[in-house]
C-alpha positions in Angstrom: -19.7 45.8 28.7 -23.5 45.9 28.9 -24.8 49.0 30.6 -27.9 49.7 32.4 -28.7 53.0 30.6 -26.8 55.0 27.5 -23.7 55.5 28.9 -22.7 59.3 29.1 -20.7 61.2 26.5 -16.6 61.7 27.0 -16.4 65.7 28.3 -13.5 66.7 26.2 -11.7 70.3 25.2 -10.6 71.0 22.2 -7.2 71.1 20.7 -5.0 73.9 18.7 -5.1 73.1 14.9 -7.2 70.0 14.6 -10.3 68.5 15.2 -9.1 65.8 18.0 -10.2 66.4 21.0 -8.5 66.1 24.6 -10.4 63.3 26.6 -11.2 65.2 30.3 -10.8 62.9 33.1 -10.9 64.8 36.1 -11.0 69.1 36.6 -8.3 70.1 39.5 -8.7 74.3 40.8 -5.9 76.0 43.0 -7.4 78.3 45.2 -5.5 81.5 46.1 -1.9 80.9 44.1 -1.3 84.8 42.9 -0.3 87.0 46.0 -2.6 90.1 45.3 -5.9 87.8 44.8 -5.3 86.4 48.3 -4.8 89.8 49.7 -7.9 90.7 47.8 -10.2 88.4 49.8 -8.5 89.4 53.2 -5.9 85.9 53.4 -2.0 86.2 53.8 -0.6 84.1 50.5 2.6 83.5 52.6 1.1 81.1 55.1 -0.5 78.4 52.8 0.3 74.9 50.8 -1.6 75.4 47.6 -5.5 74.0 48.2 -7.5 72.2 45.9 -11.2 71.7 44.6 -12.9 70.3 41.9 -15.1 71.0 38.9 -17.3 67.9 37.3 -15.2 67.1 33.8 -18.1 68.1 32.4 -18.7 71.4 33.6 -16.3 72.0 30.1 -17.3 74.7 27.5 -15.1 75.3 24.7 -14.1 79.1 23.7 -16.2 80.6 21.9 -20.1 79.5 23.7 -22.8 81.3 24.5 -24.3 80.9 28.2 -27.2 81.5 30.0 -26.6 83.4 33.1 -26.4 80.8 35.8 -29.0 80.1 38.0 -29.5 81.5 41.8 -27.0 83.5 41.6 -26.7 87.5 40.8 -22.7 88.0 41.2 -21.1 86.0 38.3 -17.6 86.3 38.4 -14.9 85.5 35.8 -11.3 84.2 36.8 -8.7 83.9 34.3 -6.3 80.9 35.3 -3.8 79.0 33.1 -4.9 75.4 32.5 -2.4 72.3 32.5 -3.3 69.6 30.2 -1.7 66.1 31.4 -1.4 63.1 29.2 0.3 60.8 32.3 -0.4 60.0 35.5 1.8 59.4 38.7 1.6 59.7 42.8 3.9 61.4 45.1 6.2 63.2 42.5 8.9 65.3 43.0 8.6 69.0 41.1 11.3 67.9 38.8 9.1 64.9 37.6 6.1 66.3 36.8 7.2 68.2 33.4 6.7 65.1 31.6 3.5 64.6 32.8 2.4 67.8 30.8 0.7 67.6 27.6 0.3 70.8 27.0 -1.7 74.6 27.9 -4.8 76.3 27.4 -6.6 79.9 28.5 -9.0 78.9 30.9 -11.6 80.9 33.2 -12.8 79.6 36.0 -16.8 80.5 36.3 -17.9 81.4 40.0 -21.5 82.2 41.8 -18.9 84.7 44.4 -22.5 85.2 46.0 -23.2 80.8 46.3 -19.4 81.1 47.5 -19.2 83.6 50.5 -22.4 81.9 51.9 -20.8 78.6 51.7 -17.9 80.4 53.4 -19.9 81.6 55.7 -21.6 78.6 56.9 -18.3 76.9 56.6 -20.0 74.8 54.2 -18.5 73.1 50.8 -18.0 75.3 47.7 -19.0 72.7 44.9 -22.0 74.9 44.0 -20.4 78.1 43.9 -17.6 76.4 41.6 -19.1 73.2 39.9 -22.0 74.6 38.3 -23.0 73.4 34.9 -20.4 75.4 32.4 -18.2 76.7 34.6 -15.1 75.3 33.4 -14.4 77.7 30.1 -11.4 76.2 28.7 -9.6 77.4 25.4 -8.0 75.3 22.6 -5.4 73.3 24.0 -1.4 73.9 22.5 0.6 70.9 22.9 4.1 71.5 24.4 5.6 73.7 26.9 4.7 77.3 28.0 7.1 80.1 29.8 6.4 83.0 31.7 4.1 85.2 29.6 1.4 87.5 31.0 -2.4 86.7 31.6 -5.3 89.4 30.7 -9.1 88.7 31.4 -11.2 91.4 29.8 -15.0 92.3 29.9 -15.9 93.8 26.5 -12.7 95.3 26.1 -11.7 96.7 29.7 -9.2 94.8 31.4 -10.2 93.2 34.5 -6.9 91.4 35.4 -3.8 91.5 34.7 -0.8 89.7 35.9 2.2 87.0 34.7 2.7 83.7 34.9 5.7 84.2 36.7 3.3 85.9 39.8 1.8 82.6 40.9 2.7 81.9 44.6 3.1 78.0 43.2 4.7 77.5 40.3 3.4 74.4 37.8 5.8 72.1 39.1 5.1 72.4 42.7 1.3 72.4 42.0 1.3 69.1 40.3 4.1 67.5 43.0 1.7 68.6 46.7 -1.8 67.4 44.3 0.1 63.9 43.8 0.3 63.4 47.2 -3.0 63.9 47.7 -4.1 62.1 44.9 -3.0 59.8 42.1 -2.5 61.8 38.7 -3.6 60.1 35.9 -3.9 61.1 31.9 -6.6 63.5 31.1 -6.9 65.4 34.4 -6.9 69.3 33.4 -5.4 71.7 36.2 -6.7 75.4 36.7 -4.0 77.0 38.3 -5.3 80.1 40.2 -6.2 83.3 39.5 -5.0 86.9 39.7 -6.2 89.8 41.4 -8.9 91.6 40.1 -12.1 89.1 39.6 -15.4 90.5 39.6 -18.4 90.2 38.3 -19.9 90.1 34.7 -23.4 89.4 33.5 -25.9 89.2 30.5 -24.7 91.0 26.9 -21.0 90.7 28.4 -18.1 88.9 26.4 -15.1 88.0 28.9 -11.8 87.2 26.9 -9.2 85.3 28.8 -5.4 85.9 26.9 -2.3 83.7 27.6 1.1 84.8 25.5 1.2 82.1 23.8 -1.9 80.7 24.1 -5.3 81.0 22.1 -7.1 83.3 24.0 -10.6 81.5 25.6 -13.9 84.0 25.6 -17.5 83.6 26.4 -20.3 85.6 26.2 -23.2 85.8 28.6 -26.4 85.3 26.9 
């Protein structure tokens, strides 16, 4: 293959107790999927399928980064979400065929310009640049295998911000990856954030936000 200008780099995350890296295909968010967050923002989490938008694959930073605050935007907010790393594909699966589709787990926190958001909202506009800003897709090392209910944490320089378990999300794994692969194929290296509990809000410069998964290595970033 002869391309017409250097071809990009691979966006990858890294990967518990080695140097490999996990090749990032595609970034898949679940909007509303913990009860109290979609009372938060005025929505009744008993009325909806999970929904679905995307981050670029390279809107990846690894745990650990420094980041400029992001530009046109002074609300910041973090959202501490469990990430699904998938090493097969597949289209229009049932729940109970989607386990083996999982490579494995990560602490994740899902980078949002609320202020870019509500605007969109407002105008009933597209949410790509209140979500899919460069770096807003903080994703911790990756641990092979399976995961079981365990709580989630985000906290800003020490103070918990959110708080919830696994067990609180409206969808479950399973029935997240089963309604995305009928709307789209699956395929290996496609990352899943899974939604968010209550209590997001914002953080800015000189702040440290650590995202903590029992079970997981936690995922933290400080704003520059």
């Amino acid at each position: 293959m002869t391309w017409v200008i250097p071809a990009p780099p691979q966006p990858s995350a890294a990967v518990e107790g080695t140097s490999a890296r996990f090749p990032v295909r595609r970034i898949f968010c679940v909007g509303r999927n913990y009860a109290e967050h979609a009372r938060e923002f005025g929505n009744d989490p008993d009325r909806e399928l999970p929904f679905f938008f995307l981050k670029p694959a390279d809107a990846v930073v690894d745990s650990g980064a420094t980041l400029p605050y992001p530009p046109l935007t002074s609300d910041l907010h973090h959202e501490a979400e469990l990430v699904v790393a998938l090493h097969r594909g597949g289209f229009q699966l049932s729940e109970d065929e989607t386990a083996s589709l999982i490579w494995g787990h990560a602490a994740g926190n899902d980078l949002t310009r609320r202020d870019l958001q509500a605007e969109a909202k407002a105008a009933r506009r597209p949410w790509d640049m209140a979500k899919g800003f460069d770096a807003s897709a903080v994703i911790g090392p990756i641990r092979p295998g399976p995961i079981g209910d365990g709580a989630i944490r985000c906290l800003v320089n020490g103070e918990v911000r959110q708080q919830a378990r696994l067990s609180d999300m409206i969808w479950p794994v399973p029935g997240i990856l089963a309604h995305l692969s009928r709307l789209v194929r699956l395929e290996p290296g496609d990352l899943v954030m899974t939604g968010t509990p209550a209590g997001v809000g914002a953080f800015g410069p000189g702040d440290t936000c650590r995202i903590e998964i029992e079970g997981l290595t936690p995922a933290t970033v400080t704003i520059a």
